[in-house]
N, C-alpha and C positions, 0 to 999 in steps of 0.2 A: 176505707176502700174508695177507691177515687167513682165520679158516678160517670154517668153518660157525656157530658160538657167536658167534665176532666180530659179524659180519654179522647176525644174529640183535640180538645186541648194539646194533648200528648201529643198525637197525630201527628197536628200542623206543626210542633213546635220540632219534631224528629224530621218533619220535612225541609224546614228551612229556620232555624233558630237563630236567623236576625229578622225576623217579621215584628212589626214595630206593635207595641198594643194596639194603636188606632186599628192595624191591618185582622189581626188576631181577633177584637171583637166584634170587627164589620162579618168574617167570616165564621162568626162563633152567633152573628144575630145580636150581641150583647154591646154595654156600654164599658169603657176603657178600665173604669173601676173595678167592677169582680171579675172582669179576665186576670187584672194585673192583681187583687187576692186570691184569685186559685192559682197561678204559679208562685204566688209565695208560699201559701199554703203546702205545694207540691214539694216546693224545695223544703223547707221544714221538715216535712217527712220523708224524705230520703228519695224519694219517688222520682224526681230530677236531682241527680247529681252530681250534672256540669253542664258546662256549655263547651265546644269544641270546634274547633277551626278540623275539618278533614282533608288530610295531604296525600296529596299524589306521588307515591313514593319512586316510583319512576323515572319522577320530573326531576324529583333531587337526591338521585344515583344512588336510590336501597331496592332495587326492582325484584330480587331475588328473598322467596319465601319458602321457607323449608318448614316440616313440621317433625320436631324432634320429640321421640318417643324417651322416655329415660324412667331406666326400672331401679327400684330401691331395695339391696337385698337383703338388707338385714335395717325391717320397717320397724322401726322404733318412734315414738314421741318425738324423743329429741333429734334425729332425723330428718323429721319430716319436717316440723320447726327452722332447723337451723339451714334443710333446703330450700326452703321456701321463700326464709326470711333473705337468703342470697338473690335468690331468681325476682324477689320484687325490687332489686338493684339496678339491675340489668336491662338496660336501656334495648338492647334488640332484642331482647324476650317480651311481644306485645300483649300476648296472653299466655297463662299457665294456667292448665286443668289438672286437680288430682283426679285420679281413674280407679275405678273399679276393674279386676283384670289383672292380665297380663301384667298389662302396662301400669306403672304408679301416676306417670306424669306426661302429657303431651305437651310441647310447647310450639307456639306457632315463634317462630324466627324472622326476623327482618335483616335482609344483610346486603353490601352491595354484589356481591359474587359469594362462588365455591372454595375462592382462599378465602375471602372471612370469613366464612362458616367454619372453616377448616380451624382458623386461628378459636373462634366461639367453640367447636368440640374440644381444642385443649385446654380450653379454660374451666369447661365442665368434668373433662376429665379431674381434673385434680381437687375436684369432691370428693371428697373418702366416702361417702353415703350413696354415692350414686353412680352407676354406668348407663353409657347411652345403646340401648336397643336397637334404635335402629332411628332412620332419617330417609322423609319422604322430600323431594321434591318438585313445590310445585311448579307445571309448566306456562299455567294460566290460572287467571284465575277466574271460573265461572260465574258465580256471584257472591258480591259482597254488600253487605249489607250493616247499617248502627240501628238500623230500626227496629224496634223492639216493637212486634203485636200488640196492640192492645185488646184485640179478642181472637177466637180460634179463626185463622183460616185455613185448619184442613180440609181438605174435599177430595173427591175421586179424583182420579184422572181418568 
């Protein structure tokens, strides 16, 4: 369990992951040595890992995000396997959730318009294991976020 430095760690590194060690352990109080063995450490155990360049999909004509619901009607092992193991293929499918529910599967979509989308539901169409639900479009998008908490910030509103 990572301790209070790690976490601290985390932080700056989800804030800006080219900060150089020198920078990292001026703002950690600490010397370049054990900042740079706790992110090995971190990486090690799974705790980080990657490092990512974040793209403005906008800027390079995928501006349009859709979240495709898709139900599985006859929910088998090998099913869910063999739709799964397709959907991690799929370069405009940026995440897939299996669901409790209704729904078996949400995928958030990346595409440049409503003809690709169009052309991406015939290609799930002819899944034998799966039909698609239904498809939200989003208009905006509110917030996005890779940051991942490192402790509770729920509070009232």
């Amino acid at each position: 369990m990572p301790d209070d430095i790690d976490l601290q760690l985390l932080n700056l590194l989800q804030q800006n992951a080219k900060l150089t060690m020198k920078e990292l352990a001026e703002q950690l109080n600490m010397t370049t040595t054990p900042v740079f063995e706790r992110i090995k450490k971190l990486e090690r155990e799974g705790i980080i890992q990657a490092y990512v360049a974040i793209v403005n999909a906008e800027k390079i004509g995928r501006p349009q995000v859709v979240f495709c619901n898709v139900a599985m009607p006859d929910y088998t092992p090998e099913n869910i396997t063999a739709f799964e193991e397709t959907i991690r293929t799929m370069p405009d499918v940026l995440e897939a959730y299996h669901l409790a529910g209704t729904i078996d599967y949400q995928l958030k979509v990346l595409v440049k318009d409503i003809k690709e989308y169009t052309n991406f539901l015939q290609l799930i169409a002819k899944l034998p294991m799966v039909r698609v639900h239904s498809s939200a479009i989003a208009l905006y998008a509110v917030k996005q976020s890779t940051v991942v908490p490192t402790n509770s910030h729920i509070t009232s509103l």
